[in-house]
Backbone as CSV, one residue per row, in Angstrom:
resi,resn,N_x,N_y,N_z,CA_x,CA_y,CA_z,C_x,C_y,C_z
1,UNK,4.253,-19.746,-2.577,4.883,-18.763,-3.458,5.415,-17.594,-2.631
2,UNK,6.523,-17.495,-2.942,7.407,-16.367,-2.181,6.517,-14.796,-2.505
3,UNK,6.015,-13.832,-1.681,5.951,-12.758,-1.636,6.587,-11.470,-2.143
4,UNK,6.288,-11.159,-3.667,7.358,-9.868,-3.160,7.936,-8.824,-2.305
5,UNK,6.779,-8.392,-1.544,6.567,-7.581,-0.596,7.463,-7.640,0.606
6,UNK,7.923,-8.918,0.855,8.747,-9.590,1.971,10.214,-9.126,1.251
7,UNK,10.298,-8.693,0.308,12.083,-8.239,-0.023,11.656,-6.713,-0.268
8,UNK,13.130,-5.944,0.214,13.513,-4.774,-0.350,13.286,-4.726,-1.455
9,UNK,12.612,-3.095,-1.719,12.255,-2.419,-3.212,13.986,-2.370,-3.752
10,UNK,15.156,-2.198,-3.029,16.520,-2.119,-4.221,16.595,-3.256,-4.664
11,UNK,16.394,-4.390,-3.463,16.788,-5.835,-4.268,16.509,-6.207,-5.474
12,UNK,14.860,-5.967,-5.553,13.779,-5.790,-6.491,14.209,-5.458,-7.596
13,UNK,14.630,-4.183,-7.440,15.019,-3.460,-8.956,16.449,-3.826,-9.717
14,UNK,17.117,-4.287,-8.744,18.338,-4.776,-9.037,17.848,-6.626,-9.759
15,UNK,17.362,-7.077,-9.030,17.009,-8.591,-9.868,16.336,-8.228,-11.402
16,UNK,15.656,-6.641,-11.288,14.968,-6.836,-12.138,15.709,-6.643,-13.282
17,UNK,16.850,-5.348,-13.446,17.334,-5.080,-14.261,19.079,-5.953,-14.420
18,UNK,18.651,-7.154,-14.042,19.520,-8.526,-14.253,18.472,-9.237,-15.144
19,UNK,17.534,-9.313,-14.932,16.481,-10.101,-15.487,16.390,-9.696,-17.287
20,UNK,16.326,-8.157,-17.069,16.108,-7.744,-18.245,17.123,-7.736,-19.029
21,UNK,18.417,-7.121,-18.424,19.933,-8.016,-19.020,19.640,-8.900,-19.994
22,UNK,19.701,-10.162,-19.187,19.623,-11.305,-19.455,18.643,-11.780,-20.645
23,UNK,17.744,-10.894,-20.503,16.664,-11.674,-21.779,17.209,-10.509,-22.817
24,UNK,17.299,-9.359,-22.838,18.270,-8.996,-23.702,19.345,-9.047,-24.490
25,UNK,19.783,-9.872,-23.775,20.876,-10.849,-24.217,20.513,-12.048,-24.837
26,UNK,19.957,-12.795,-24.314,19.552,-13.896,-25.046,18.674,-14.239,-25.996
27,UNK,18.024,-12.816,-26.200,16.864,-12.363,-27.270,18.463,-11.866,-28.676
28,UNK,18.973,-11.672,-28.572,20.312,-11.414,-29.732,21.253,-12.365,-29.607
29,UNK,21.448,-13.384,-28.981,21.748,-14.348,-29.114,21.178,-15.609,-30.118
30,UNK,19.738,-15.533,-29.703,18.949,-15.710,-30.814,18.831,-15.322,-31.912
31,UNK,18.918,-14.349,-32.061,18.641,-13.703,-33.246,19.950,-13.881,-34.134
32,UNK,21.030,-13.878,-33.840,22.289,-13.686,-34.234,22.510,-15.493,-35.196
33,UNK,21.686,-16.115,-34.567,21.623,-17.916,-34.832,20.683,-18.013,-35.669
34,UNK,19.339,-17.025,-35.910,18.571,-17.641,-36.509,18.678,-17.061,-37.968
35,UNK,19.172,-15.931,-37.933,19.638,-14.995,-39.568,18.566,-14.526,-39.605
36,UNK,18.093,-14.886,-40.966,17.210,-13.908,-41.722,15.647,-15.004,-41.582
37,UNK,14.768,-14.176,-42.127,13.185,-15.023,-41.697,12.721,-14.304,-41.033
38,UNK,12.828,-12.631,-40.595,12.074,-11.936,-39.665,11.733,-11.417,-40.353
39,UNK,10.696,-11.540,-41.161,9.704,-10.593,-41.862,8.386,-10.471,-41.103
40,UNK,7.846,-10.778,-40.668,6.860,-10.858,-39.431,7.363,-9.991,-37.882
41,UNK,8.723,-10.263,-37.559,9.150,-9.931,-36.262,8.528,-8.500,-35.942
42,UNK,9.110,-7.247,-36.981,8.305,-6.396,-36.282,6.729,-6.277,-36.091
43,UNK,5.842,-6.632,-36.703,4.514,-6.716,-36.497,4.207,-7.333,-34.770
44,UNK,5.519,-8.352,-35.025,5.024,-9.219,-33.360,5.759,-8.203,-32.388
45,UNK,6.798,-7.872,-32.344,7.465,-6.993,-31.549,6.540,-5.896,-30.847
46,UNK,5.697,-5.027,-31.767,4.797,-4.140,-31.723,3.480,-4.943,-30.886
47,UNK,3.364,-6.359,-31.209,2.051,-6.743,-30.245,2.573,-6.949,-28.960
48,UNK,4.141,-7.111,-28.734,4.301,-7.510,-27.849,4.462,-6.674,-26.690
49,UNK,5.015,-5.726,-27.171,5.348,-4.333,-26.745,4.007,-3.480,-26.014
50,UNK,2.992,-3.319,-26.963,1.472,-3.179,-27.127,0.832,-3.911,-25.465
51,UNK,1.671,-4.795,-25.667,0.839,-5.804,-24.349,1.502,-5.803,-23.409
52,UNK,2.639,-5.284,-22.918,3.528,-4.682,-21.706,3.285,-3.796,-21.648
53,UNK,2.641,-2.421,-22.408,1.868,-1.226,-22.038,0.835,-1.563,-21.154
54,UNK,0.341,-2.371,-21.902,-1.137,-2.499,-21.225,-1.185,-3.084,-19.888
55,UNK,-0.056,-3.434,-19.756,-0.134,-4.851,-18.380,0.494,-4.038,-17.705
56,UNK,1.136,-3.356,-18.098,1.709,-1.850,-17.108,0.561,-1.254,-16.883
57,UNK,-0.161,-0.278,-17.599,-1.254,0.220,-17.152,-1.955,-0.224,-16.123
58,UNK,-2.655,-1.702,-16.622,-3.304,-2.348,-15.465,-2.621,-2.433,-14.388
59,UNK,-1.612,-2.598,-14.277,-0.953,-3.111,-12.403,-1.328,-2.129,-12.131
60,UNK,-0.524,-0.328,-12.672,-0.264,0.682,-11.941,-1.969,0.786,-11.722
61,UNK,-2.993,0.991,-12.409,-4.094,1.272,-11.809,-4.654,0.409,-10.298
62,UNK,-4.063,-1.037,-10.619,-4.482,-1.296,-9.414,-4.069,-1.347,-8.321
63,UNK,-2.549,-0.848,-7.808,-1.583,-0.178,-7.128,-2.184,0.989,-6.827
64,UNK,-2.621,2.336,-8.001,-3.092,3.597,-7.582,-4.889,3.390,-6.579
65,UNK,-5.192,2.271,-6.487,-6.895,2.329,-6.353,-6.585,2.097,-4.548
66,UNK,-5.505,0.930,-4.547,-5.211,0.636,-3.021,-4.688,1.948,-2.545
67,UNK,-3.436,2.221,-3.117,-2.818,3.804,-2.469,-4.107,4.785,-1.988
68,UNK,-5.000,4.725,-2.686,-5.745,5.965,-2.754,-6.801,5.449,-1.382
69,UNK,-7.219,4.211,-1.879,-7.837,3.551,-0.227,-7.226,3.881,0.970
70,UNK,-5.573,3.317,1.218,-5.756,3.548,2.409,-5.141,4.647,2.255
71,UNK,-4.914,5.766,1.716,-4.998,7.212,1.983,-6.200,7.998,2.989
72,UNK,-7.713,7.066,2.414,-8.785,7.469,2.148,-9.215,7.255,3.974
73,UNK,-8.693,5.913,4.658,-8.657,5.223,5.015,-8.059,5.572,6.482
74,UNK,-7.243,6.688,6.710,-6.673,7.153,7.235,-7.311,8.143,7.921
75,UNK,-7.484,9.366,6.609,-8.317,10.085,6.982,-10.002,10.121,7.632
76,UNK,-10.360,8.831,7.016,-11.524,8.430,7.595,-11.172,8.294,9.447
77,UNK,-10.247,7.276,9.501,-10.136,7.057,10.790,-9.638,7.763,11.587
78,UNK,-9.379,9.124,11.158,-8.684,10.103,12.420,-10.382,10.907,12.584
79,UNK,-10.928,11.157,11.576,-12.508,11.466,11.610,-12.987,11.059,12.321
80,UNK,-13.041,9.754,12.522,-13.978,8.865,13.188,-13.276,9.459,14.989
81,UNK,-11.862,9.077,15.337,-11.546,9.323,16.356,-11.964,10.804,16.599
82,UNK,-11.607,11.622,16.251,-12.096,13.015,16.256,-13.353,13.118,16.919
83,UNK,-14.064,12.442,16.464,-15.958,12.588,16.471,-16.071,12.024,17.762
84,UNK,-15.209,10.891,18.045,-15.368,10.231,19.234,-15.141,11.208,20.560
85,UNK,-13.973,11.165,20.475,-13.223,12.306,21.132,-14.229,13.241,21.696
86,UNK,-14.722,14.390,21.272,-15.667,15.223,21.072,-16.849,14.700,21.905
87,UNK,-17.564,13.945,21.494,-18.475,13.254,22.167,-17.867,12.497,23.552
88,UNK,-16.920,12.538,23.511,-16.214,11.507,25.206,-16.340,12.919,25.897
89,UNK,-16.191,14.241,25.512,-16.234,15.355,26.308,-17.922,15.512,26.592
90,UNK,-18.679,15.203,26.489,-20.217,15.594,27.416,-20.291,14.352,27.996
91,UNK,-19.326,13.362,27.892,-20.198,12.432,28.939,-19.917,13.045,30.971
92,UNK,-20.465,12.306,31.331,-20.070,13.033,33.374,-18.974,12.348,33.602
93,UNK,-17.997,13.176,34.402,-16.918,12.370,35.219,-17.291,10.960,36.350
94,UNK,-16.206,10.390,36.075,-14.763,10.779,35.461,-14.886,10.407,34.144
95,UNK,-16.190,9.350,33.553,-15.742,9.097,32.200,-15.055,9.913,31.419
96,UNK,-15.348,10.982,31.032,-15.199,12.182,30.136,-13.257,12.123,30.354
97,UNK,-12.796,11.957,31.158,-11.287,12.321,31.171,-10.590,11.276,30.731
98,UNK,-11.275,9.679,31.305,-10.942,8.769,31.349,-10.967,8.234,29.949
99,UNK,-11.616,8.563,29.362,-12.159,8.164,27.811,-11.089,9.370,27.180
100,UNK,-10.814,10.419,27.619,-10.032,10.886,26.348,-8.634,10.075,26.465
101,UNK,-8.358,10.183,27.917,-6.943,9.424,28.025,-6.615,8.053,27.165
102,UNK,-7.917,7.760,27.334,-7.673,6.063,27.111,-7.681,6.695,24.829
103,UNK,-8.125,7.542,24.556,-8.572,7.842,23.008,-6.930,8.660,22.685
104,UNK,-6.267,9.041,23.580,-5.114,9.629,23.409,-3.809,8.492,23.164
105,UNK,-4.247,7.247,23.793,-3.002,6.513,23.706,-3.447,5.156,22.833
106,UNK,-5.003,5.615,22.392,-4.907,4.947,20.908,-4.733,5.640,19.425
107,UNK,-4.547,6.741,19.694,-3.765,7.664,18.532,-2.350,7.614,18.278
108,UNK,-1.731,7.171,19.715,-0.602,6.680,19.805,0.076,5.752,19.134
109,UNK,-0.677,4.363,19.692,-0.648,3.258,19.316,-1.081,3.641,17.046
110,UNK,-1.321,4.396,17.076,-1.864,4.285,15.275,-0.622,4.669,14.765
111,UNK,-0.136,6.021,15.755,0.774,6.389,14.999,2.106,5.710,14.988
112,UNK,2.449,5.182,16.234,4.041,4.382,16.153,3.895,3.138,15.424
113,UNK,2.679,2.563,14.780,3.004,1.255,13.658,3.167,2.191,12.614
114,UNK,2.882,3.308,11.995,3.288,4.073,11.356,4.887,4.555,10.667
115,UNK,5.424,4.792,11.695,6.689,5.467,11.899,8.254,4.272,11.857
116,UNK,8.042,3.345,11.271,8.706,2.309,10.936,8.288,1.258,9.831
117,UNK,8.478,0.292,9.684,8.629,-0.514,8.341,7.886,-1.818,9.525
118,UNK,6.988,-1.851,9.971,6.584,-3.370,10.828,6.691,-4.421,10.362
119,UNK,7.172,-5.306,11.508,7.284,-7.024,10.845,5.874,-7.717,11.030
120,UNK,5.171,-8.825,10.599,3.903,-9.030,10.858,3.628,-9.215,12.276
121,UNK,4.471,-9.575,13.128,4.419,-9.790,14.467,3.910,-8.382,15.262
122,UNK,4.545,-7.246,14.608,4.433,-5.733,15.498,3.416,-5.270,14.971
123,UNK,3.086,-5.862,13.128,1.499,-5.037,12.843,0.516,-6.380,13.706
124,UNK,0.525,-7.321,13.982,-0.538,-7.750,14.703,-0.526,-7.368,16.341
125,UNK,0.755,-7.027,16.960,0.517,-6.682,18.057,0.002,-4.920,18.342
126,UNK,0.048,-4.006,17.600,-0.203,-3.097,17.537,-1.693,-3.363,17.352
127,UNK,-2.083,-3.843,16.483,-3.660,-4.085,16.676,-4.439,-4.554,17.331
128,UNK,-3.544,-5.555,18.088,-4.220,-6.337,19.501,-3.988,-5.577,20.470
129,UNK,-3.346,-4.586,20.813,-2.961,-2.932,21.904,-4.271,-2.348,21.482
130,UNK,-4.524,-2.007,19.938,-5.723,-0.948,19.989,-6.977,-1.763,20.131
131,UNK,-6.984,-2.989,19.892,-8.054,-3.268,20.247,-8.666,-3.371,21.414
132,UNK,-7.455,-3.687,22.792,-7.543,-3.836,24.094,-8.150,-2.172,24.836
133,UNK,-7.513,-1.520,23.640,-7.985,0.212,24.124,-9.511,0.633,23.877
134,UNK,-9.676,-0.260,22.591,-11.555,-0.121,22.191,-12.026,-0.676,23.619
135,UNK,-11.808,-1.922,24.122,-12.570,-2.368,24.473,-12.752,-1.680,26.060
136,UNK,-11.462,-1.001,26.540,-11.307,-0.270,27.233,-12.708,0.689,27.427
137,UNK,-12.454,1.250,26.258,-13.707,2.717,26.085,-15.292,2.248,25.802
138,UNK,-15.112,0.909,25.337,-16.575,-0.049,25.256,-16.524,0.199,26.923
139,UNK,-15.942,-0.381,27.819,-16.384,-0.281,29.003,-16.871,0.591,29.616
140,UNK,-16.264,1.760,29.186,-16.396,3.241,29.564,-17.917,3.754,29.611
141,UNK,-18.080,3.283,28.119,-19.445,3.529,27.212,-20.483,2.660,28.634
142,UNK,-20.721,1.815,29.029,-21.491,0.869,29.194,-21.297,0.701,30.607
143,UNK,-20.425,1.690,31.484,-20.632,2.065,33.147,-21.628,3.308,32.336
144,UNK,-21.582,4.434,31.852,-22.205,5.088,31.965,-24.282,4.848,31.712
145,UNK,-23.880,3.943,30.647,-25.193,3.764,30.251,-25.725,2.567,31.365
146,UNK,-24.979,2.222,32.226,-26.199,1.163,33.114,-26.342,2.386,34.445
147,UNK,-25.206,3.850,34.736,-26.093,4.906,35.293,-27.140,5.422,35.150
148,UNK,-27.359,5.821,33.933,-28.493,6.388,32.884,-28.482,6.238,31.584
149,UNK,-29.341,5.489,31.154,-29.096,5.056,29.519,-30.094,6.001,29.128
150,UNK,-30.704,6.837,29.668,-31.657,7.661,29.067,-30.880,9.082,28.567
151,UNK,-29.537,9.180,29.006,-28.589,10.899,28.336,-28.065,10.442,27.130
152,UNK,-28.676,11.232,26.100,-28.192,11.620,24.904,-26.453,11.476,24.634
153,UNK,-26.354,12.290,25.471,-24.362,12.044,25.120,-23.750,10.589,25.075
154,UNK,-24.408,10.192,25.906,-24.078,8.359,25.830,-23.930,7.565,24.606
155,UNK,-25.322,7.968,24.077,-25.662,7.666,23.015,-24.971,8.077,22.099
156,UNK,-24.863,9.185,21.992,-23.560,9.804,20.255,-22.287,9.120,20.590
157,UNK,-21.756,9.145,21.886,-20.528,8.312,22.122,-20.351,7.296,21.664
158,UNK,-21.409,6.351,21.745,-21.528,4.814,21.908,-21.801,4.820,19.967
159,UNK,-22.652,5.471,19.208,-22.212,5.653,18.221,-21.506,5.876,17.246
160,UNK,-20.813,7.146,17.894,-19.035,7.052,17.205,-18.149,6.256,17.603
161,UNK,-18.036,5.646,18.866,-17.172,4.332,19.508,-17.375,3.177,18.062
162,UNK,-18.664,3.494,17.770,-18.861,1.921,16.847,-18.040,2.371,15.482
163,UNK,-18.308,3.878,15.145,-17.809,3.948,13.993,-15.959,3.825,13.855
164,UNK,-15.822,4.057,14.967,-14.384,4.582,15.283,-13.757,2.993,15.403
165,UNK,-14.671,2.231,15.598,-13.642,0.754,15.825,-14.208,-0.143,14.297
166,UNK,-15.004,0.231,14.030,-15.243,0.068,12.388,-14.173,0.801,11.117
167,UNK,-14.162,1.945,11.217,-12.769,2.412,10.681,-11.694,1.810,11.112
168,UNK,-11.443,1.426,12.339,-9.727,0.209,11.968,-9.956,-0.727,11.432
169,UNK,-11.264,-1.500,11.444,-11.202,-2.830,10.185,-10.808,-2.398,9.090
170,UNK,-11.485,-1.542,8.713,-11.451,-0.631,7.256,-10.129,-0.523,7.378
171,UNK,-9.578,-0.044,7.737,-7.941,0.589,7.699,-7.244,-0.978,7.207
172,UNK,-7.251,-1.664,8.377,-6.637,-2.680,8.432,-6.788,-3.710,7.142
173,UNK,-7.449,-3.860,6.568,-8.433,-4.650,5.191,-7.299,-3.648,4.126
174,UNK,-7.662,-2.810,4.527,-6.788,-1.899,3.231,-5.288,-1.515,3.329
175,UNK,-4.864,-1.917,4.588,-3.147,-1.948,4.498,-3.054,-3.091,4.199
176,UNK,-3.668,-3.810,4.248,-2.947,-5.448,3.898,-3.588,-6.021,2.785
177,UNK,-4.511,-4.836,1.785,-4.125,-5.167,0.180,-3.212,-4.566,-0.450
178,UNK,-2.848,-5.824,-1.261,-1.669,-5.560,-2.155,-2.029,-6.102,-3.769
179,UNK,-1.168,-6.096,-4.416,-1.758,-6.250,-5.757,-1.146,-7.578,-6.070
180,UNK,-2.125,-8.165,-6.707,-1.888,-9.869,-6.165,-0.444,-10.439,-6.664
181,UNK,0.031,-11.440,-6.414,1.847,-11.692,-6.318,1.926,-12.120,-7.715
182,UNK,0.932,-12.662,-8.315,1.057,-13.748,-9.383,0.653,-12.374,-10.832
183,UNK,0.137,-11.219,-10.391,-0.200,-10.195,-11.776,1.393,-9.702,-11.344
184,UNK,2.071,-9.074,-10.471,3.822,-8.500,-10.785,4.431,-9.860,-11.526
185,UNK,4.401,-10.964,-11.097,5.333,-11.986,-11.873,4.914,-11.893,-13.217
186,UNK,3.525,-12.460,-13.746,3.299,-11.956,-14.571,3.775,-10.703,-15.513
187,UNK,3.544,-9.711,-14.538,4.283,-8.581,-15.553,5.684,-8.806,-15.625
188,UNK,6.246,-9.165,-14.978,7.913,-9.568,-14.952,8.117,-10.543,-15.943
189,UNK,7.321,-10.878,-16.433,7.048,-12.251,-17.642,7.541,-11.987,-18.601
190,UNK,5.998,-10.747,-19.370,5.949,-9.985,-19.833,6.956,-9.180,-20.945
191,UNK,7.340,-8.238,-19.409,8.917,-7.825,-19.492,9.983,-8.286,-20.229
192,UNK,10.143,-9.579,-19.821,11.375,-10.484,-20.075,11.043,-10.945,-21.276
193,UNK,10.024,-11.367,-21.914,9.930,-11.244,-23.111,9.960,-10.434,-23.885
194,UNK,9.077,-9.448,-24.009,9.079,-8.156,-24.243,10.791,-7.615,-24.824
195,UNK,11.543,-7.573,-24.103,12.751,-6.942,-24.171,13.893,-7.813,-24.996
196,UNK,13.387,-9.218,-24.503,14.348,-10.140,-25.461,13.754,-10.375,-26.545
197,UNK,12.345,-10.217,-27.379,12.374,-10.030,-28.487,12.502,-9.037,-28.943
198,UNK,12.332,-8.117,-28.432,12.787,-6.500,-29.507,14.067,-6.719,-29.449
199,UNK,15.163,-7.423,-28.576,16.315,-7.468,-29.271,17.194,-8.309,-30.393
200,UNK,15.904,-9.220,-30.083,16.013,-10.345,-30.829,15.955,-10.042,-32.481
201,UNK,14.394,-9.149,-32.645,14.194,-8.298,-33.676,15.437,-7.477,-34.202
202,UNK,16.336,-6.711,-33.443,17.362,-6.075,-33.500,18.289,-6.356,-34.338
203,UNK,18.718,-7.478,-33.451,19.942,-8.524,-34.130,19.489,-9.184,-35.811
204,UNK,18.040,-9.444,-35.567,17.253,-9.582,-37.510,17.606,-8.786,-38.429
205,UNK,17.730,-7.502,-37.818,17.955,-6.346,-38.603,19.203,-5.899,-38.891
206,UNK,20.031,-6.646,-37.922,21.790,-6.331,-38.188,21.839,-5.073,-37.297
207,UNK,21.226,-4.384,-36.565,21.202,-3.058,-36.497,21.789,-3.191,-34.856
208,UNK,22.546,-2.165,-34.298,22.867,-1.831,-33.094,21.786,-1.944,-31.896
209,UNK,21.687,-2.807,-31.097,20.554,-3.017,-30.437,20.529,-2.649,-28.940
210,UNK,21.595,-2.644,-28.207,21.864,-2.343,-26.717,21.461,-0.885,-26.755
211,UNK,21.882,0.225,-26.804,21.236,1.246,-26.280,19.825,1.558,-26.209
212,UNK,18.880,1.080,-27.677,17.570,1.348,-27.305,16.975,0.147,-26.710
213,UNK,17.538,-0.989,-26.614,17.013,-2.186,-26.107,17.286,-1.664,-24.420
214,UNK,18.581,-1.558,-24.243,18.468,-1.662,-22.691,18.147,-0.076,-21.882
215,UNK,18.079,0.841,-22.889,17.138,2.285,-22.206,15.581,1.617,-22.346
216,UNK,15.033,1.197,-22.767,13.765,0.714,-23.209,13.906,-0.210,-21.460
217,UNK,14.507,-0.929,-21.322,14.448,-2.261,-20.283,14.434,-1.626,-18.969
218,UNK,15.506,-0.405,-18.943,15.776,0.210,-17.945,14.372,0.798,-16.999
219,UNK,14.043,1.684,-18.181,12.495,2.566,-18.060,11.527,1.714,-17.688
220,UNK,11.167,0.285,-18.479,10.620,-0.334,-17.722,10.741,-1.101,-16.254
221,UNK,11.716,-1.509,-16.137,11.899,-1.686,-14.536,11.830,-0.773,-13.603
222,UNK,11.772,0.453,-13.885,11.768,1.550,-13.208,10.482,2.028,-12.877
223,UNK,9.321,1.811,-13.894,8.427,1.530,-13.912,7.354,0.451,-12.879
224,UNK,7.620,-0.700,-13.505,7.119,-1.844,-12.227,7.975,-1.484,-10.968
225,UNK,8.891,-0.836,-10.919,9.223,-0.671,-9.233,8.798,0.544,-8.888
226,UNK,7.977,1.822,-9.335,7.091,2.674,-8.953,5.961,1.881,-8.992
227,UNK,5.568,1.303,-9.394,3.942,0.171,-8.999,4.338,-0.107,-7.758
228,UNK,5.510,-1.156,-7.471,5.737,-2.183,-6.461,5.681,-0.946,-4.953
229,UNK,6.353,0.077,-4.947,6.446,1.196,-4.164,5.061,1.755,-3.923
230,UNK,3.986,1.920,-4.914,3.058,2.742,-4.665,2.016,1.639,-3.837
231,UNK,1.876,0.088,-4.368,1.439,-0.597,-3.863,1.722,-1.152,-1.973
232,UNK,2.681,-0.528,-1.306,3.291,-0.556,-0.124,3.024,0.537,0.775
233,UNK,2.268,0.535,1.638,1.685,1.390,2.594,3.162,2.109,3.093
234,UNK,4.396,1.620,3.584,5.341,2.722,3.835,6.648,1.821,3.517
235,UNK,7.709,2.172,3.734,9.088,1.630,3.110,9.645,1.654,2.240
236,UNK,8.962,3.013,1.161,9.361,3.019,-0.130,9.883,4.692,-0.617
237,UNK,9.767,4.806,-1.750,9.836,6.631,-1.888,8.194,7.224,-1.832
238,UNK,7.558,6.559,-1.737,5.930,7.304,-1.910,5.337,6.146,-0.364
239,UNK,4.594,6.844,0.372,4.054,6.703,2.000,2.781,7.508,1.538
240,UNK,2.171,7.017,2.187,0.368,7.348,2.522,0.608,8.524,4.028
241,UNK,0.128,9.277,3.700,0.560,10.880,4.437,-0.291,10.148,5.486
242,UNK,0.454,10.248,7.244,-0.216,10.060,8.397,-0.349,11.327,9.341
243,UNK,-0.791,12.771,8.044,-0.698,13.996,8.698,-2.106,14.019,9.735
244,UNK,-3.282,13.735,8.736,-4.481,13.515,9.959,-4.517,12.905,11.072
245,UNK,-3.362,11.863,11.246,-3.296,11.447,12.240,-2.554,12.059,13.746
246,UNK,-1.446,12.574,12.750,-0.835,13.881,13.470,-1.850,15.061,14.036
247,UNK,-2.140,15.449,13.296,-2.957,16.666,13.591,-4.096,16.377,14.519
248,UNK,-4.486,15.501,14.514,-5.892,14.380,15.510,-4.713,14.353,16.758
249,UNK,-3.816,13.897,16.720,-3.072,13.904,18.584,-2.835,15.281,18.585
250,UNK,-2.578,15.897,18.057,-2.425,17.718,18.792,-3.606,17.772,19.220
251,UNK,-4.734,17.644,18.326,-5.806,18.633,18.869,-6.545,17.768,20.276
252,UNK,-6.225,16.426,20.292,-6.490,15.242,21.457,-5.680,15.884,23.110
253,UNK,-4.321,16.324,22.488,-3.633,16.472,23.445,-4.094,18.249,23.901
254,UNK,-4.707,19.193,23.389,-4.957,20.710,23.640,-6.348,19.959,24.491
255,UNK,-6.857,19.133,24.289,-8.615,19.109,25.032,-7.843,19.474,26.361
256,UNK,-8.888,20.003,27.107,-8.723,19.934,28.816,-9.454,19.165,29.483
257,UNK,-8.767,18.283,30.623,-9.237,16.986,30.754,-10.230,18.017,31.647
């Protein structure tokens, strides 16, 4: 099953409000053939309607729960580096310089998958760079402690090292949820029903149906494509703020080696 995520948010909105067209159309097309016998229609119209609220609701909540993760997710992990950081300063030279350097150009590495739209190839190689940098500072950790494993500073290091490479799983787990492919089609279902029977209803009624049918269609596509946007870590009108991460390389780059 094709991905939405793999196409542009305009394409998106543009198929969508073809989609809705279309069942708009063919919801009064219907209607126009079948005459009279809609004495029921609005009651169903209203359930139907009733149940594209709701299926709206649900996506956007579960779009807002990921957004808010890896928001959460972010900030955790500039924390974690932070703490590290900090603690790489009491260990003895050269570690202490060597460890920030090596903690400076994995802030790096966080921030330039950031600062573009990555293909899966550049988000897995960016993670196989920071991981080569953990393991870097694992080394770091573990000349010092076969000097003396008995100094304290070792120890908080080697502690936040763990937390600090535990927060990129975390990170990583949570940029690459999305809200599953088969609940947007679904709602796109929905939709398409949704819109071609209220016009369908329309045409029952004899009554002018395109303006509130297709402002109604409009709003909703506009709708599922603020889900589809909020559900997307960056490439859209709403991005997960990578200010902590910013602010974590200034204050990385003021330490004195």
């Amino acid at each position: 099953m094709t991905e939405l995520t793999n196409y542009p948010l305009s394409i998106i909105f543009a198929v969508s409000l073809l989609l809705i067209v279309a069942a708009g159309e063919f919801g009064h097309w219907l209607g126009q053939r079948t005459g009279d016998g809609g004495e029921n229609v609005a009651t169903l119209k209203a359930a139907i309607l009733g149940l594209l609220a709701l299926m709206i609701s649900f996506t956007f909540a579960m779009a807002q729960t990921r957004f808010e993760l890896r928001r959460d997710t972010v900030l955790n992990e500039a924390n974690a580096i932070g703490t590290t950081a900090l603690r790489a300063r009491l260990l003895p030279p050269p570690h202490n310089t060597e460890s920030l350097a090596l903690l400076r150009e994995y802030v790096k590495v966080r921030l330039d998958i950031t600062r573009r739209i990555p293909s899966a190839a550049e988000f897995d190689a960016a993670i196989a760079k920071s991981s080569a940098v953990q393991e870097a500072l694992w080394q770091q950790a573990k000349a010092v402690a076969n000097k003396n494993d008995a100094m304290v500073p070792t120890g908080l290091f080697i502690q936040a090292l763990n937390e600090m490479i535990d927060s990129q799983g975390k990170r990583v787990a949570a940029s690459r949820s999305r809200v599953p492919n088969i609940v947007l089609l679904a709602l796109y279902a929905i939709a398409a029903v949704a819109i071609g029977y209220a016009s369908y209803g329309r045409a029952l009624e004899g009554r002018d149906w395109r303006p509130a049918v297709y402002v109604t269609g409009i709003l909703t596509a506009g709708v599922i494509l603020l889900i589809q946007d909020l559900d997307r870590p960056s490439g859209g009108f709403i991005n997960v703020s990578q200010q902590p991460m910013t602010d974590l390389a200034a204050n990385l780059a003021s330490y004195a080696d």
